[in-house]
C-alpha positions in Angstrom: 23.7 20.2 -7.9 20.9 20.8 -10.1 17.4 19.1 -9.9 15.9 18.6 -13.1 12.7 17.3 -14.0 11.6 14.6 -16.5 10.4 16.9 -18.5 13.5 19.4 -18.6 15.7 16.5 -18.9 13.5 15.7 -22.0 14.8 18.9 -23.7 18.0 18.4 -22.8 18.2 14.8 -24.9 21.2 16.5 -27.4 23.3 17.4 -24.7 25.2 14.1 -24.4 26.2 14.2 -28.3 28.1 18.0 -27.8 30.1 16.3 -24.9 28.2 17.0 -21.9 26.7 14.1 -20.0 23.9 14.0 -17.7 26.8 14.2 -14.7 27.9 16.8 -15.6 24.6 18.6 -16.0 23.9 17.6 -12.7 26.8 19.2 -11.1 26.8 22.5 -13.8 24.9 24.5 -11.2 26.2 24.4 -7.9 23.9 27.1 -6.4 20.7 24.1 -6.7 20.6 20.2 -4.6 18.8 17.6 -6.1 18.0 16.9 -2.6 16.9 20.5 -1.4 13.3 19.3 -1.1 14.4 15.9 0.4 13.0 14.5 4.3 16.0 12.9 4.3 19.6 12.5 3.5 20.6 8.6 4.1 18.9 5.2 3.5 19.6 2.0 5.3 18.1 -0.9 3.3 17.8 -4.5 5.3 16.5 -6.7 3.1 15.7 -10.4 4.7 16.2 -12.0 1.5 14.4 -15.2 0.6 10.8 -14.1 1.8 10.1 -13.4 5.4 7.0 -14.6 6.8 4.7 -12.0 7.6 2.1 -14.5 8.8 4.5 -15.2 12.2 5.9 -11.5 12.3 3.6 -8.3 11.2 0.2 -9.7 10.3 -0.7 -12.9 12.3 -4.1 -14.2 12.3 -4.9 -15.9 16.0 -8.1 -16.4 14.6 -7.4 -18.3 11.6 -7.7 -21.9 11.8 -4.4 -23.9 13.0 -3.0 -24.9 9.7 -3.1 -20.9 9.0 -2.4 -19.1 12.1 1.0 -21.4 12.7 2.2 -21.6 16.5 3.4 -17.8 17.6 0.9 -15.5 19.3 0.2 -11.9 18.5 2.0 -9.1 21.4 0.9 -5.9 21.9 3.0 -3.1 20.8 4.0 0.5 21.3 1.0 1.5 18.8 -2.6 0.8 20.3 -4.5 -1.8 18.7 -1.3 -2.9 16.7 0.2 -6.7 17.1 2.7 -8.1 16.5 4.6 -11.7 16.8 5.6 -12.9 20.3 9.6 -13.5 18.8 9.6 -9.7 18.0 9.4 -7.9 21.7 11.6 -5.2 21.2 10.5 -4.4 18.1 7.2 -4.1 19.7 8.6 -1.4 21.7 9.7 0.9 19.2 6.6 0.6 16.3 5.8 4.2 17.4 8.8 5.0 15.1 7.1 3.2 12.2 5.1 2.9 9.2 3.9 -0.8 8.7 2.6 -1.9 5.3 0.0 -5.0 5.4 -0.8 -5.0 1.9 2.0 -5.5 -0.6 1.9 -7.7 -3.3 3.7 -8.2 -7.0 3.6 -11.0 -10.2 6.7 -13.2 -9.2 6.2 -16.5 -6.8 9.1 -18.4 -8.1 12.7 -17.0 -8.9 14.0 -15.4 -5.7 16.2 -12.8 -8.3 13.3 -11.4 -10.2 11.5 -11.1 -6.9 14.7 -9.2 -5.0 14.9 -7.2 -8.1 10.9 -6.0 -8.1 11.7 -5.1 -4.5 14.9 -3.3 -4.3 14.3 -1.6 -8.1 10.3 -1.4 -8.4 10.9 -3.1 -11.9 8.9 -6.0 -11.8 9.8 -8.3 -15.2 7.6 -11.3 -13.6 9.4 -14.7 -13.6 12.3 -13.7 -15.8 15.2 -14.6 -13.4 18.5 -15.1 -13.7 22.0 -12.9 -11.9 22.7 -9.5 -11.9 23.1 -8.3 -15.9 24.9 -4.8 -16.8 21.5 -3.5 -18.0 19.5 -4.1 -15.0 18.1 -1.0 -13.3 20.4 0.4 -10.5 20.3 -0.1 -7.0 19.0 3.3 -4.9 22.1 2.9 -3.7 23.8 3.7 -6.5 21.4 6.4 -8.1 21.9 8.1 -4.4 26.1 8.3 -5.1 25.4 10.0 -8.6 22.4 12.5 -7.7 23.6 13.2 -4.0 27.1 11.8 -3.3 28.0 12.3 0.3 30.0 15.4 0.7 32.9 14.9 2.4 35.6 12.1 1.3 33.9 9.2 2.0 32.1 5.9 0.7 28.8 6.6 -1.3 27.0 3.1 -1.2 28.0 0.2 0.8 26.6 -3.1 0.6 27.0 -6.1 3.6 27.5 -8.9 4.8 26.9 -11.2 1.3 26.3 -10.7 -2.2 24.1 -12.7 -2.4 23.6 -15.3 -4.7 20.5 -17.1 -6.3 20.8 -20.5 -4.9 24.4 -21.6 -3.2 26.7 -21.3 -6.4 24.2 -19.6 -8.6 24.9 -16.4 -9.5 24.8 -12.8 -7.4 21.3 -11.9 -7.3 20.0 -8.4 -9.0 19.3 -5.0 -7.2 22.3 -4.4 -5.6 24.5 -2.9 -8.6 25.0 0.2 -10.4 23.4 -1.7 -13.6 23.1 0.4 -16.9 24.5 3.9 -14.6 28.0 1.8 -14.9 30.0 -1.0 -12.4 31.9 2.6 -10.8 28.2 2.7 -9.3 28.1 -0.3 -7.7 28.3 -0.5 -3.4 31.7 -1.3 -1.6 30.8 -4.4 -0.5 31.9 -5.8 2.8 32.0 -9.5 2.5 33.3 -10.2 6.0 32.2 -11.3 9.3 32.2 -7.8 11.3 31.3 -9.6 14.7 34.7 -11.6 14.0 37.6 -10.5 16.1 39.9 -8.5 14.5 37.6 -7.4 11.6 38.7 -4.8 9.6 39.5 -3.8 5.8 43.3 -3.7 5.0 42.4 -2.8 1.8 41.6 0.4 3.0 44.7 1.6 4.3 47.5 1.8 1.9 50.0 0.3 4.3 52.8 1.4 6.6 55.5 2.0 3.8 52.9 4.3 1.6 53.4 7.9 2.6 50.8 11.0 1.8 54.0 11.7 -0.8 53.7 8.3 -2.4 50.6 7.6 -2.8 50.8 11.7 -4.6 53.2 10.0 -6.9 51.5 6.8 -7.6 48.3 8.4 -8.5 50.1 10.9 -10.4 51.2 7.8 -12.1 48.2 5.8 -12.6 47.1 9.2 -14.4 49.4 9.5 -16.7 49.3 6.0 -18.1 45.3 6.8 -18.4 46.3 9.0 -21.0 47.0 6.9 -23.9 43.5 6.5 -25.3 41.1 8.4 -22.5 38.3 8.2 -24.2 38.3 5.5 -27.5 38.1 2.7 -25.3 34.5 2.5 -22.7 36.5 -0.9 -20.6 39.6 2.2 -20.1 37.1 4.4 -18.9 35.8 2.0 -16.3 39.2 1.1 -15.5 40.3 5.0 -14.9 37.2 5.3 -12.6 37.6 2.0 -10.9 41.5 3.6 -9.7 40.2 7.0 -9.2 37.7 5.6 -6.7 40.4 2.8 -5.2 42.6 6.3 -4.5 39.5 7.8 -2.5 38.8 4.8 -0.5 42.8 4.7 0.2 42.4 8.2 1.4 38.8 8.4 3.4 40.1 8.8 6.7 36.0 9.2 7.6 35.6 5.7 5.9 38.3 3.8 7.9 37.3 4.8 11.1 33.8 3.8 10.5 34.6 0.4 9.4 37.1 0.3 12.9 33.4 -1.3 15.1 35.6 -2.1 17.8 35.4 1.7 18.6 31.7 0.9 19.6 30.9 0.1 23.5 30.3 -3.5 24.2 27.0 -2.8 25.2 26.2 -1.3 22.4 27.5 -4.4 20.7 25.6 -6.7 22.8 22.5 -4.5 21.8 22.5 -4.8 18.2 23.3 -8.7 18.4 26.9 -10.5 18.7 26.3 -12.1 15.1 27.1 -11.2 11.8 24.1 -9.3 11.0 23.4 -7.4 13.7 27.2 -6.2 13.5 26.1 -5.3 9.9 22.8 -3.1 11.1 25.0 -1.3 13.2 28.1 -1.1 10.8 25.7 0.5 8.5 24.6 2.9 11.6 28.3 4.1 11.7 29.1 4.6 7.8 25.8 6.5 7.6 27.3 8.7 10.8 30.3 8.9 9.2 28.5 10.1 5.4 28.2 7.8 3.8 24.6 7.7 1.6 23.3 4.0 1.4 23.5 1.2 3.5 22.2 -2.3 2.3 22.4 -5.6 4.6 21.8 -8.6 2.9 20.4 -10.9 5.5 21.5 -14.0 3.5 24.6 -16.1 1.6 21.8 -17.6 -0.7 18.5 -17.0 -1.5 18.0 -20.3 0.1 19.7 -19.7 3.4 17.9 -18.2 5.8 14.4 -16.2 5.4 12.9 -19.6 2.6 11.8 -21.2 4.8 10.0 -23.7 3.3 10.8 -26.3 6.5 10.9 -25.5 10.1 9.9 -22.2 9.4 8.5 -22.0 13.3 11.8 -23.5 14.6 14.1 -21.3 12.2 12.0 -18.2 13.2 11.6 -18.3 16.7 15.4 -20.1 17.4 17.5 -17.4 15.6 16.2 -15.3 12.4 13.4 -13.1 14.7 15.7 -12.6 17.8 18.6 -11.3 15.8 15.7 -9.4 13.7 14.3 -8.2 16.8 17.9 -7.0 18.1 19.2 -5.0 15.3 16.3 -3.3 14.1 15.1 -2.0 17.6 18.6 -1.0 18.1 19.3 1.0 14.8 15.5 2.9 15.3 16.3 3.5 19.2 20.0 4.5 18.4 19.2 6.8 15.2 16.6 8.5 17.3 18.7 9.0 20.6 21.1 10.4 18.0 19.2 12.8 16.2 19.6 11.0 13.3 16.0 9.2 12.6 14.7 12.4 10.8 17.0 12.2 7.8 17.4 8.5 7.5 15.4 6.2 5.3 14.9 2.9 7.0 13.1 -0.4 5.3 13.1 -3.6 6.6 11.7 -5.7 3.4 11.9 -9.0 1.4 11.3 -10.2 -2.0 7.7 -11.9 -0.9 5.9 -13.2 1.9 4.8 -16.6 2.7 1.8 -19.2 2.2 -0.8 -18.7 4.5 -1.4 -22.4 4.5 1.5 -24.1 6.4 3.2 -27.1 4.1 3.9 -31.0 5.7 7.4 -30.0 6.2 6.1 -27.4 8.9 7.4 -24.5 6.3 5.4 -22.0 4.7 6.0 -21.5 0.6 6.2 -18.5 -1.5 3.8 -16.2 -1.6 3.9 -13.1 -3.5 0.2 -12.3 -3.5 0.2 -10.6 -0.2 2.8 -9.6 2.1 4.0 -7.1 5.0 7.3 -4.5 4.8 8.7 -1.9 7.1 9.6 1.6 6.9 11.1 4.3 9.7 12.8 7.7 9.8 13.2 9.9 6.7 9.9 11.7 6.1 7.8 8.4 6.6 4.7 8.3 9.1 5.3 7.8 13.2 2.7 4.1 14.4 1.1 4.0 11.1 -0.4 1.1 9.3 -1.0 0.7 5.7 -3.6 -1.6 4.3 -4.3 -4.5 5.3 -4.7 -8.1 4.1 -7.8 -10.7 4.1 -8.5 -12.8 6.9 -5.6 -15.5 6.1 -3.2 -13.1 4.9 -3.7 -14.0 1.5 -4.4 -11.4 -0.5 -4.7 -7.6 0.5 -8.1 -6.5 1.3 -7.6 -2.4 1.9 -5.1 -0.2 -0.1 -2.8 -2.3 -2.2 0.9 -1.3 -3.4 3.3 -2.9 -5.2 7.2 -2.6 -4.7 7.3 0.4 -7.6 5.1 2.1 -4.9 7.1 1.7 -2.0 10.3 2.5 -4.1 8.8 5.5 -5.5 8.3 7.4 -2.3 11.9 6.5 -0.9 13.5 8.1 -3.8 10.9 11.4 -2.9 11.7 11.1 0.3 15.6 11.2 -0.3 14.9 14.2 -2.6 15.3 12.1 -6.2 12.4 12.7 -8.4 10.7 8.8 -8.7 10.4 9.7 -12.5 13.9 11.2 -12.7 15.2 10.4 -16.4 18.6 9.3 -16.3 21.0 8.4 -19.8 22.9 5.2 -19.6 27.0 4.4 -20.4 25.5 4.8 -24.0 23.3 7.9 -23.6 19.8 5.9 -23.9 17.4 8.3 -21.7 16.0 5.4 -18.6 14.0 6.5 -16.2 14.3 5.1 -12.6 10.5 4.0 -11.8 8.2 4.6 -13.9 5.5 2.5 -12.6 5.2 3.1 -9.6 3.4 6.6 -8.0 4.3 8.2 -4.4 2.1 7.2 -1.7 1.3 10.2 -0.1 -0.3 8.5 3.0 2.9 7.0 3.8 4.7 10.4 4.6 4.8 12.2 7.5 
């Protein structure tokens, strides 16, 4: 698969009109990867969605006075001179495996979807909120599945345990879809409970009455219909691609029995947390194992369900959001190291913001978009580093500031997709994936 530059793509702008489409570019030379450069081959995304607290998590401040520094205590961890909160133990053990980033910040304090958007996408619009829109930018996810699909038969992108909505009933929240790159882009998503007994996907199999030879003749089938108009009509085209990725999933053997979690030890179970999420951090272990590219977790229903914690955020944090935190993550870095895996695997533990330094009568803290802390392990990035670092409330960053373009910038290097890469859309506009954000070199390894 070829890797083009900007630039080079730049010169290429009339290709689409004589018939041949950026895809197809991409795959015209075989002999060249757009991932030959890349530190690593997979990314695991778990986004806490609705603004983790990095006050009571990453960046406490025991000498800040009480209304500020809240009720946990900073623990020592695998990196000297590096703390951490008292609810995060394990995670304490394994920081030697990761780069910590004190110092992020971004323009949206209010709408949870423009804020989940700046952080999965880099495209900050500010307060302009709202769902998920056919022209938003896509999710890495989905850019991974066009520029380096897996290579054997098996899922690209999958996306767990929610989609996730802005408020209950509001509408699915942005930066997990294939956006302008077309809806064939967007994730599998798994929208049930894989801690629940006899999880599974029967969707996935075609069913005991649907031979190799039938499904042949079905697909065959579904083919020839496809024929009538193949390329006048563009909701035909999606619905061709939607089949022709239903037959693939029907026939991933390598997809099926990654989704089978009951193959997994119970200890190993036990390890990663006997609740919905923490089956979804290591669900996402085995479809990465098993191929496939991208893994999101979406560690909320809503945007209001879990990680805003505007009340009880001490309660909330240290009664179930940090320990299942604590068990999944340490698990996933401990088991994709043991594994060999760690190398070539992108992992981020983010949110949309942070919150208020100052903590609110309800005993919550608000928004805060000024200054907050992420995560990042594996794939090319630093072993017990720390990036900036924020004031002496954790209210604004004080060394080295980066914005979400930045962080999203070097995971695409890192995977071995140009940051600036300039893709064309469904109608052959040239978009390019983030342009405002820049590398950071310090982060890599």
């Amino acid at each position: 698969m070829s890797h083009y530059s900007r630039r080079q793509i730049l010169g290429l702008g009339t290709a689409g009109i004589a018939g041949l489409s950026l895809p197809r570019l991409l795959q015209a030379d075989e002999t060249r990867d757009v991932g030959g450069s890349a530190k690593a081959d997979a990314c695991i995304v778990i986004f806490l969605d609705g603004g983790p607290s990095h006050h009571d998590m990453w960046d406490l401040k025991p000498d800040a006075p009480a209304e500020i520094r809240g009720e946990f205590k900073p623990i020592a961890s695998s990196v000297p001179g590096l703390l951490v909160g008292e609810h995060l133990p394990r995670m304490a053990k394994v920081m030697h495996l990761a780069t910590l980033v004190r110092s992020m910040h971004h323009s949206v304090n209010n709408a949870h979807a423009a804020a989940v958007y700046a952080a999965l996408t880099g495209h900050d619009r500010g307060e302009n909120g709202g769902g998920a829109k056919p022209t938003d930018h896509p999710a890495i996810g989905s850019v991974m599945g066009l520029c380096r699909p897996p290579k054997g038969s098996v899922v690209p992108f999958v996306s767990m345990p929610y989609i996730t909505q802005e408020g209950a009933g509001g509408p699915p929240q942005p930066g997990f879809f294939g956006g302008w790159l077309g809806r064939t882009r967007d994730p599998l998503f798994i929208r049930r409970d894989p801690n629940a007994i006899g999880f599974g996907m029967p969707e996935l199999s075609p069913g005991a009455d649907v031979d190799g030879a039938r499904m042949d003749a079905r697909k065959f089938l579904m083919s020839s219909l496809g024929i009538v108009s193949p390329k006048s009509d563009r909701q035909l085209q999606d619905m061709e691609a939607f089949q022709a990725k239903a037959f693939e999933l029907l026939t991933s053997e390598a997809t099926r029995k990654a989704i089978q979690i009951e193959r997994e030890p119970s200890a190993v179970r036990d390890n990663y947390g006997r609740n919905i999420y923490g089956q979804s951090v290591l669900l996402a272990r085995r479809l990465i194992e098993a191929g496939t590219r991208t893994a999101f977790i979406s560690w909320a229903p809503d945007a209001n369900a879990t990680w805003d914690t505007h009340g009880q955020n001490f309660k909330k944090l240290k009664g179930e959001l940090l320990p299942q935190l604590d068990a999944a993550v340490s698990s996933l870095l401990t088991d994709l190291e043991a594994r060999g895996m760690l190398e070539r695997t992108v992992v981020a533990i983010m949110g949309d913001f942070g919150r208020s330094p100052k903590i609110n009568p309800a005993a919550g803290r608000d928004h805060w978009n000024f200054c907050y802390s992420l995560m990042l392990a594996g794939g090319g990035f630093k072993k017990g580093y720390v990036h900036g670092a924020s004031d002496r409330i954790g209210g604004r960053p004080s060394r080295n500031p980066l914005g979400p373009a930045d962080i999203i910038a070097s995971i695409y290097e890192n995977l071995g997709i140009p940051h600036d890469l300039e893709l064309r859309d469904r109608l052959q506009r040239p978009m390019v994936l983030c342009p405002w954000g820049d590398p950071v070199r310090e982060l890599s390894g």
